[in-house]
C-alpha positions as CSV (number, residue, x, y, z in Angstrom):
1,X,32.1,37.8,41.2
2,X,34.9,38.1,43.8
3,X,35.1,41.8,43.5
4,X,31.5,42.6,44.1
5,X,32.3,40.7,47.0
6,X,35.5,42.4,48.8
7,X,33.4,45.8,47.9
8,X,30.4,44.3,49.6
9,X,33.3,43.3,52.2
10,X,34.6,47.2,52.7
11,X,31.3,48.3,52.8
12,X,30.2,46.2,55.2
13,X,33.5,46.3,57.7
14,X,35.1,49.9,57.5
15,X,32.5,52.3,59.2
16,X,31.2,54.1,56.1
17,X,30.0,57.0,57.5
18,X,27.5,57.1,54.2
19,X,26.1,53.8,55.3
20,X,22.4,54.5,55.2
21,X,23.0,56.6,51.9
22,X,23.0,55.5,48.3
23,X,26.6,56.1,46.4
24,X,25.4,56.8,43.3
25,X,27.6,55.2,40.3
26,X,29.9,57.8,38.4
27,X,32.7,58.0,36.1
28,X,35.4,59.9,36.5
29,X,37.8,62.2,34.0
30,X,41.0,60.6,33.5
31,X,43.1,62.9,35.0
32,X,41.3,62.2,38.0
33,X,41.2,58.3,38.4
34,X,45.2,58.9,37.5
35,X,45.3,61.0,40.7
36,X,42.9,58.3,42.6
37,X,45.5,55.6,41.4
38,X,48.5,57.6,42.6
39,X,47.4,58.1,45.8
40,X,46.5,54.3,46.3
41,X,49.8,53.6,45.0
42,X,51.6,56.0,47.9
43,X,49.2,54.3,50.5
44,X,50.3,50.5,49.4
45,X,53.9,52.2,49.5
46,X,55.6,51.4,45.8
47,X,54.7,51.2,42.0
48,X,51.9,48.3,41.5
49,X,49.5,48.0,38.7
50,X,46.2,48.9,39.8
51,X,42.8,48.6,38.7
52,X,39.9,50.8,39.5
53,X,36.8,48.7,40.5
54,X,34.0,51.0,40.9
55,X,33.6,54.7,41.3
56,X,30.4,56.6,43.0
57,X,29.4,59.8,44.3
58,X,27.6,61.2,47.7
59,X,27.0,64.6,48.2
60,X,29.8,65.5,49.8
61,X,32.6,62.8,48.8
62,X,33.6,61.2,45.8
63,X,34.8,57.6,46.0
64,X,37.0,54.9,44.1
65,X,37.4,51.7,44.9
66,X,40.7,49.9,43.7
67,X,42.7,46.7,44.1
68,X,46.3,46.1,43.3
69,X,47.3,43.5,40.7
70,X,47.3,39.9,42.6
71,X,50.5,38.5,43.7
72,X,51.4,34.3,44.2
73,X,52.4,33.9,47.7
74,X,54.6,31.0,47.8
75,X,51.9,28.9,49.7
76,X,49.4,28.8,46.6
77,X,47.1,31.6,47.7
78,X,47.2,34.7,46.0
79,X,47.5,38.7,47.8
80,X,46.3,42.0,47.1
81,X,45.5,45.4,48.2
82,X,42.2,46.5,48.5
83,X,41.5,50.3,48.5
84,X,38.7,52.9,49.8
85,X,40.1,56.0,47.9
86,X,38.2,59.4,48.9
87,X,38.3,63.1,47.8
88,X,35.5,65.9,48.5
89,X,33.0,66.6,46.0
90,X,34.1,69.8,44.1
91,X,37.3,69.5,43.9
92,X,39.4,67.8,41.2
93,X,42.1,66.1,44.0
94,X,42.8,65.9,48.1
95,X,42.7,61.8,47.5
96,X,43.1,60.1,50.5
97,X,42.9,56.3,50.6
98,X,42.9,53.0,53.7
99,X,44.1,49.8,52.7
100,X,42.7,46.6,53.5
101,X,45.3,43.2,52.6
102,X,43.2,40.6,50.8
103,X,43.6,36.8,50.3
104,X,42.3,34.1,48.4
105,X,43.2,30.5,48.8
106,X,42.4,28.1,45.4
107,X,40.3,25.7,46.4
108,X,40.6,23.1,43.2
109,X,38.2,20.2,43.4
110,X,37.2,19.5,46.5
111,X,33.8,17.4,45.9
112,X,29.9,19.7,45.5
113,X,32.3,22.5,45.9
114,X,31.0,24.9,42.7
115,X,33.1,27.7,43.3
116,X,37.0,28.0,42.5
117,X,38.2,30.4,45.2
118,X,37.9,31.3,48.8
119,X,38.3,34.9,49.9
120,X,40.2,34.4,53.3
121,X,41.4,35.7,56.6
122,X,45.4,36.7,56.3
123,X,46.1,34.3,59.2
124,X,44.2,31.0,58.1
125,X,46.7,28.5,56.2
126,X,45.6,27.3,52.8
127,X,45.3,24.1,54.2
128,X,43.0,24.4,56.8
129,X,40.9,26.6,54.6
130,X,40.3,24.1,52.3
131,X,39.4,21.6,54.5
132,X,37.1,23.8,56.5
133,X,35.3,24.2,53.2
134,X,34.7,20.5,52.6
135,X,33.8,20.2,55.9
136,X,30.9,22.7,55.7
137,X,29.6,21.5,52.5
138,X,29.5,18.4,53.9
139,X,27.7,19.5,56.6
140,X,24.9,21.1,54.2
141,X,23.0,18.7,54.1
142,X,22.5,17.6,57.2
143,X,21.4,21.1,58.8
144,X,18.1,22.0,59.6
145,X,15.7,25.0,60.5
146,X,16.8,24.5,64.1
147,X,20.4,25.0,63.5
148,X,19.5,28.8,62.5
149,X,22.0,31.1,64.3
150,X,19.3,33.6,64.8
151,X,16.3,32.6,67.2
152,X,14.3,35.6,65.9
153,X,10.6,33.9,66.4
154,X,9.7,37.0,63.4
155,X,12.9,35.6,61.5
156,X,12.3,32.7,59.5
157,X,15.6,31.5,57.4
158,X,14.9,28.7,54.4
159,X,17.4,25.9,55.1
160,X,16.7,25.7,51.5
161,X,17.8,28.3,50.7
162,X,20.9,28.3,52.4
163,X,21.8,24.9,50.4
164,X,20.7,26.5,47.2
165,X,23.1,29.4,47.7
166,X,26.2,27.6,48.9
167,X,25.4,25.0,45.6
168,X,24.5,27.8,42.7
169,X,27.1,27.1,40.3
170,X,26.3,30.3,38.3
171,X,29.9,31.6,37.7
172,X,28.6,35.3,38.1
173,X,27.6,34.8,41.5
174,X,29.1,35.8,44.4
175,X,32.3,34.0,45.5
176,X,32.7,32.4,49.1
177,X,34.0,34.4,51.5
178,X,35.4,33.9,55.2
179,X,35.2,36.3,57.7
180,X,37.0,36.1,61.0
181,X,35.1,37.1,63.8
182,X,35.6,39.3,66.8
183,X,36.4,36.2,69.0
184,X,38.9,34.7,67.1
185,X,39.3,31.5,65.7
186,X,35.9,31.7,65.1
187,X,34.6,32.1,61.3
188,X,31.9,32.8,59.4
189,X,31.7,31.4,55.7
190,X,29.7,33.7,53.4
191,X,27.9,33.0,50.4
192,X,25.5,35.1,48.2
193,X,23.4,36.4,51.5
194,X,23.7,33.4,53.7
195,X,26.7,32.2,56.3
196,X,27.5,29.0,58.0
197,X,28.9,30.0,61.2
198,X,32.5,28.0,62.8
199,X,33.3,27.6,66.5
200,X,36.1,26.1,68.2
201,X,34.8,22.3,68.8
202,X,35.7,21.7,73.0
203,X,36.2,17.6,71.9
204,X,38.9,18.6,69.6
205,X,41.1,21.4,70.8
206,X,42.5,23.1,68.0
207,X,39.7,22.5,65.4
208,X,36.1,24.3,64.2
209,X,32.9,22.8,63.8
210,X,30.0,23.9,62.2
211,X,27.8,26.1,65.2
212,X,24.7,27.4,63.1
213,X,23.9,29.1,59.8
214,X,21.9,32.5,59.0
215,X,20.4,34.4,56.6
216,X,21.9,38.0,55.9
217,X,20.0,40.7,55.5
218,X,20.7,44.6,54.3
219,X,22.1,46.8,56.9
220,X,22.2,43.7,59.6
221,X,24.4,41.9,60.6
222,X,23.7,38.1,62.1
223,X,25.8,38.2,64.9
């Protein structure tokens, strides 16, 4: 579902110092998720409904994750907040949260296409997300083992695989998901542990093209 995924996301992206560590899944009083929700309320900056996602425990810090209501943009896409909320264990406040803007762009029916939505990058314009999704899933098919991103000779990705995850229509999978990479316009486009990766195409300035494709695994990162 998409909110696995933009916890996955935040896990993945914000430097949790508790990366190697296991956040064990708790549940908190009320009158402390009502102080968790308060605080991501004054970090977004005004009244929002709010929804807490998950909540789990280290040793020393307690965390929530929450995401503000979505909100139509006038493009078609729809924005929210997405929080890390954090307090010290032991103590029943001292919330402190960061704030990540998240967007999804609708994809309707493009053809193969089995999922509904696109989590993506606040810059890319609904239209040239979509079209970079047909594009890729067009490409599927023709990739092959050779096209791997990762020329690990101990690394060896199922093409497969890949196709299998991008295709699983099972509506409790994970969602697609674009991530924008450090050298900009350059994407990534993520689904259930497996990427196709975009790079500017130098016949077409302006425009992506499919590069290579990976296999994620835990705790690494393909690029």
């Amino acid at each position: 579902m998409i909110r696995l995924v933009v916890v996955a996301i935040l896990l993945g992206c914000c430097g949790n110092v508790h990366a190697n560590e296991e956040c064990v899944p708790t549940h908190l009083g009320s009158a402390d998720l009502a102080a968790a929700k308060a605080a991501a309320q004054q970090q977004v900056g005004r009244r929002i409904q709010v929804k807490v996602l998950h909540e789990c425990r280290y040793p020393d810090e307690v965390w929530a994750y929450i995401d503000t209501v979505r909100e139509r943009q006038p493009d078609g896409s729809d924005r929210w907040e997405s929080l890390e909320c954090v307090r010290p264990s032991g103590k029943s406040g001292g919330w402190h949260c960061e704030q990540f803007s998240m967007r999804v762009v609708h994809l309707g029916t493009i053809p193969k296409v089995p999922a509904s939505e696109v989590i993506v990058p606040l810059e890319l314009k609904t239209e040239d997300a979509r079209a970079l999704v047909s594009m890729i899933y067009a490409a599927l098919p023709k990739l092959t083992y050779e096209d791997r991103c990762t020329k690990d000779p101990y690394s060896h990705p199922d093409v497969n695989a890949l196709r299998a995850s991008f295709m699983d229509s099972d509506p409790d999978d994970s969602e697609l998901a674009f991530e924008q990479l450090d050298d900009f316009p350059s994407l990534s486009l993520k689904r259930n542990f497996h990427l196709v990766s975009l790079r500017p195409d130098p016949d077409h300035p302006g425009a992506l093209r499919v590069r290579c494709w990976d296999e994620l695994r835990l705790h690494e990162s393909a690029f």
